[in-house]
N, C-alpha and C positions, 0 to 999 in steps of 0.2 A: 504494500500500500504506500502510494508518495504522494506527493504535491506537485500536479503539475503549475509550472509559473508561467510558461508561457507556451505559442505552439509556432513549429515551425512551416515555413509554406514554400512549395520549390514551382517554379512554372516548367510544365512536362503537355510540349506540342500545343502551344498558345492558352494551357488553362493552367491558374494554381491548385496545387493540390497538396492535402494535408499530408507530409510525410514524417513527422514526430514531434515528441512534444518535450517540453525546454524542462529537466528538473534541475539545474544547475542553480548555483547565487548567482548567476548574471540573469539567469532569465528572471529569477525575484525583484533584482536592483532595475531591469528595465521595466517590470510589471509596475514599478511603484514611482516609477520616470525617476531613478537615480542614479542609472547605468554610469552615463558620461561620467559624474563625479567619482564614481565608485571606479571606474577605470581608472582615472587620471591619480586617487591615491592610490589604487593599486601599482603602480606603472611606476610613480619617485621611492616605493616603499617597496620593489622589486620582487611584488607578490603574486602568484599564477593567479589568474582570474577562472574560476571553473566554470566548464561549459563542458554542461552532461546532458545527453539526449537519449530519448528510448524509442525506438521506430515506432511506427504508428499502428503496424502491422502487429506489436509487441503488446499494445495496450490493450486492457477491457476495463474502458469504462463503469463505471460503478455509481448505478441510476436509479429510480424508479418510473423514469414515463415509462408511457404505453411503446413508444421507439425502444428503451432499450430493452424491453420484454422481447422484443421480437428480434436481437441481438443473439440468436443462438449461437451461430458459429463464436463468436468472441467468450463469449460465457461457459459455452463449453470447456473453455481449455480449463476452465476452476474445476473442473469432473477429473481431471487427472490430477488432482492434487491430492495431498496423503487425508484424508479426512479428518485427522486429529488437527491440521495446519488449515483446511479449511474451514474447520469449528471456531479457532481460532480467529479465522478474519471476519467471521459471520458477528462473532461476540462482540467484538470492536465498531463493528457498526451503527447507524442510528436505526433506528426500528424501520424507516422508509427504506431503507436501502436494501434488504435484506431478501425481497419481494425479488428482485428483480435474480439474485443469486441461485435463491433456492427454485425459483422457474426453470431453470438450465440443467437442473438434476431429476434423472429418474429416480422412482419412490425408493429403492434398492439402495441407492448412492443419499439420497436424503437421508436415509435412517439413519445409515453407518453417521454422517457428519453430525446427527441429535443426537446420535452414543455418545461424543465424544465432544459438548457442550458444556458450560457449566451447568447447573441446576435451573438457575432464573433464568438465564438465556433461554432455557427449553420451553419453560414454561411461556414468556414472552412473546416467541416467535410462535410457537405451537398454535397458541388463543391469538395470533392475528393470522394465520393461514385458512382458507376457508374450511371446513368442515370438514367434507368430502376427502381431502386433500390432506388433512392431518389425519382422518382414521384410515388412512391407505398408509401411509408413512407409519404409524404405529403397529400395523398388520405387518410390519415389513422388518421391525426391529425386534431384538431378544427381549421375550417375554417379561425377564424380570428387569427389564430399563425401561418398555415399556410401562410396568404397573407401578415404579417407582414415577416414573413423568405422569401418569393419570392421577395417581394418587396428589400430585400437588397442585393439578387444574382445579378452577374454579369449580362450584356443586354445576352450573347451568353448562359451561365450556364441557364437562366428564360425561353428563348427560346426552350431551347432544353428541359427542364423537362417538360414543361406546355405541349408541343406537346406529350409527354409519357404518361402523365395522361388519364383517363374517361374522355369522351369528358363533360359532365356533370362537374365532378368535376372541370376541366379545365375554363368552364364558369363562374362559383359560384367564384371563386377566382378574374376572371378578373375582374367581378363587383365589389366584396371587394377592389381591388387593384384600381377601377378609384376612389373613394374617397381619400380627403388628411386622409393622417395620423392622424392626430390633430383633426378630428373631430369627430361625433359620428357612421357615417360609413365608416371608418375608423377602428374605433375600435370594431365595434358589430360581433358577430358571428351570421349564419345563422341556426347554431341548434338550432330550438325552436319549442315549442310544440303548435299547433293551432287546436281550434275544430269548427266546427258552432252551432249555438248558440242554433241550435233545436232537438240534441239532448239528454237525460233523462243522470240522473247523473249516471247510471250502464253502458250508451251506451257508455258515453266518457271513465269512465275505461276500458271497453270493446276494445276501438281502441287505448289508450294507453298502453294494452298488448299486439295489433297486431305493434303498430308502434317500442317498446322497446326504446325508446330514451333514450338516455344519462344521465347519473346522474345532468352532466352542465346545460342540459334544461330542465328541471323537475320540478323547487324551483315552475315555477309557469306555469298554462295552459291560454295560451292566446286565446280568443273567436271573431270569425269574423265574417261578414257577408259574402253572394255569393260573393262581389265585392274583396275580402280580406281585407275588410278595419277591422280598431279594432274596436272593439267593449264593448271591458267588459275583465275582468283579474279575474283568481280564485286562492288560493293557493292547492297545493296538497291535503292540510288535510280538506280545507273546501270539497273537492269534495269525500272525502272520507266517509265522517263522514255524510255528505244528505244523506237522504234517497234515494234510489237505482230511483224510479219513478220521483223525481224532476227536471224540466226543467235544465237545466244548465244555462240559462237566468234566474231563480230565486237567481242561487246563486251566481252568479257572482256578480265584484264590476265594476257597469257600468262606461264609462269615465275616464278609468285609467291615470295616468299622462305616461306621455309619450315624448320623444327628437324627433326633428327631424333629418335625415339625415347630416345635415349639421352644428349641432349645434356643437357648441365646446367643448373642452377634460374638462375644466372647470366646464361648463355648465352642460355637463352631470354626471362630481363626485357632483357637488352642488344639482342634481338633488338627485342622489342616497343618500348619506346623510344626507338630510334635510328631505324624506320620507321613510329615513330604510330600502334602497329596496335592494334584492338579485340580483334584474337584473331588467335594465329600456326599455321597449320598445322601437322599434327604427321606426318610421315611415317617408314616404317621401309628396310632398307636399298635394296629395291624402288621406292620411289618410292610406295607405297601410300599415299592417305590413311586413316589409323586414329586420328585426333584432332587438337583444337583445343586451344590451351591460352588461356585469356579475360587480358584486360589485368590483373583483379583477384585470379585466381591468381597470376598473374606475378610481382606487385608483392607480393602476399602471403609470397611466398617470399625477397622480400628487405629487406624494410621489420621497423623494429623493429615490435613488439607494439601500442605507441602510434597509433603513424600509421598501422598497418593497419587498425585498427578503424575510421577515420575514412576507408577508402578506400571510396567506391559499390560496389556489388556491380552487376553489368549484366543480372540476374534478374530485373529491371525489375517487384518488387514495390514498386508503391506503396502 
C-alpha cells in the first residue's frame, strides 16, 4: 500500500497516456508546488532528489465506485496473495474500500482471507457484505472459525445469515455455537477424517480419495465402531507405509487419548502438549467422536495475542 503523489503521462502516437505513477518526495514537493525550491536546496546541499515510479501496468487501485468493481483483471492479482498478507491489507483499510477487494475473490479465496482477520475486522466487514454473500463465505470456511465469527454477529446480522446458508451447514454450526466458548466444543472443528475399523489399509486410502478432505483433517484418521464411538487413531504415514491387505484394526493405536466435550480450553492445550499431538479428539459422554480440536486452536486459546499471531495455522495454505 503507498501514496501515490503524482502521475506520470508519456505521448504514445499523438495521445497521452497514463504510464505510472510518481511515489517518490519529488513527486510530493511538486504535488504541493514546492519542487523548484526543494530542488535548488537539494542541488547546494548535494542531496539525491528521489524519483520513484511504479508502472501503471503494476498498480491496482484501491476504490469503491461502481468503475472499480468492474476492475477485475487489476484486482485479481490480490487472489494471488498469501491470505494471511491479504487479511492484512483488508484490516488497514477504511470500511469503503474493502467492497471493492473482496468482489475480486471467489467465496473459497474469501474464507481462507476471514480465517486469517483479526476478530473485529471479521465481524465488520462480514455485517457490511450483503447477506447472501457472507453465508456463502461462511459455508466455505472451517467450521469452528466459522461459529467463532457467528457467534460475535449481531442477534438480527446471525439470524439472517444462518437462514441463507445449507440447511446442513446451518445445523453443524448451531451445534458448534450451543457449546461455551472456553471449552473443548467450543473450540473443535467438525472436519475430520473417520473410517471403520474393518476395512484393509488400501480400502481406507481408497475412500480417502473418494472423500478429498482437507489438509486440517488429514494429520490423523480416526477409527470407529457402527455406534461412532472411537475406537483407535492412525497417523497418515502409518496407513500409508502397511501393506495395502492389513486390517486397519492392526494398525491403529487403540484407546487414543482423547477431551471431552466439555473439558476446558486449558485442559485440552495441556492435553495437546504433554502428548505432541497435531489434533486431540473431541468426544461426548458416549464415547462418540463429534470433533477435533487442531494444535493451533489449542495454543490459540492460551497464548497471549502476540505469540498467537506468530503460531502456523495447519490449513496448510501456502
Amino acid at each position: 500500500m503507498v501514496r501515490v503523489n503524482d502521475l506520470r503521462l508519456d505521448e504514445i502516437e499523438g495521445r497521452l497516456h497514463l504510464v505510472a505513477v510518481d511515489v517518490g518526495a519529488a513527486g510530493l514537493m511538486r504535488r504541493l508546488g514546492l519542487e523548484r525550491g526543494f530542488r535548488t536546496v537539494a542541488r547546494n546541499l548535494r542531496l539525491p532528489v528521489s524519483e520513484r515510479y511504479i508502472d501503471w501496468e503494476d498498480v491496482d487501485p484501491v476504490e469503491t465506485s461502481i468503475a472499480s468493481i468492474k476492475l477485475r483483471v487489476p484486482h485479481a492479482g490480490l487472489a494471488e496473495l498469501h491470505p494471511a498478507d491479504l487479511a492484512t491489507i483488508i484490516d488497514q483499510l477504511a470500511p469503503r474500500d474493502r467492497a471493492g477487494v473482496l468482489a475480486a475473490l471467489d467465496d473459497e479465496a474469501a474464507a481462507n482471507v476471514f480465517e486469517e482477520m483479526e476478530p473485529e475486522t471479521q465481524v465488520e466487514v462480514l455485517e457490511d457484505l450483503d447477506p447472501a454473500r457472507a453465508a456463502d463465505i461462511l459455508e466455505e470456511m472451517s467450521p469452528d472459525d466459522a461459529a467463532d465469527l457467528v457467534a460475535d454477529l449481531s442477534d438480527e446480522s446471525r439470524e439472517e445469515i444462518l437462514a441463507l446458508m445449507e440447511r446442513d451447514e446451518a445445523e453443524e454450526l448451531g451445534e458448534l455455537l450451543a457449546y461455551p466458548e472456553d471449552t473443548a466444543g467450543g473450540m473443535m472443528t467438525t472436519e475430520f477424517v473417520s473410517l471403520p475399523a474393518a476395512l484393509t489399509c488400501a480400502e481406507a486410502i481408497d475412500r480417502l480419495r473418494e472423500m478429498e478432505p482437507d489438509a486440517e483433517t488429514i494429520y490423523y484418521v480416526y477409527v470407529t465402531d457402527d455406534d461412532e464411538r472411537l475406537v483407535g487413531v492412525l497417523s497418515l504415514r502409518d496407513l500409508i507405509v502397511a501393506k495395502p491387505e492389513t486390517p486397519v484394526a492392526e494398525v491403529m493405536l487403540a484407546e487414543p487419548v482423547t477431551v471431552g466435550v466439555l473439558a476446558d480450553e486449558d485442559e485440552v492445550a495441556e492435553v495437546v502438549a504433554h502428548y505432541n499431538l497435531l489434533a486431540v479428539p473431541v468426544v461426548d459422554p458416549g464415547g462418540r467422536l463429534v470433533g477435533i480440536v487442531t494444535v493451533d486452536d489449542a495454543m490459540d486459546a492460551i497464548l497471549p495475542d502476540a505469540w498467537r499471531k506468530r503460531l502456523p495455522r495447519l490449513a496448510g495454505r501456502a
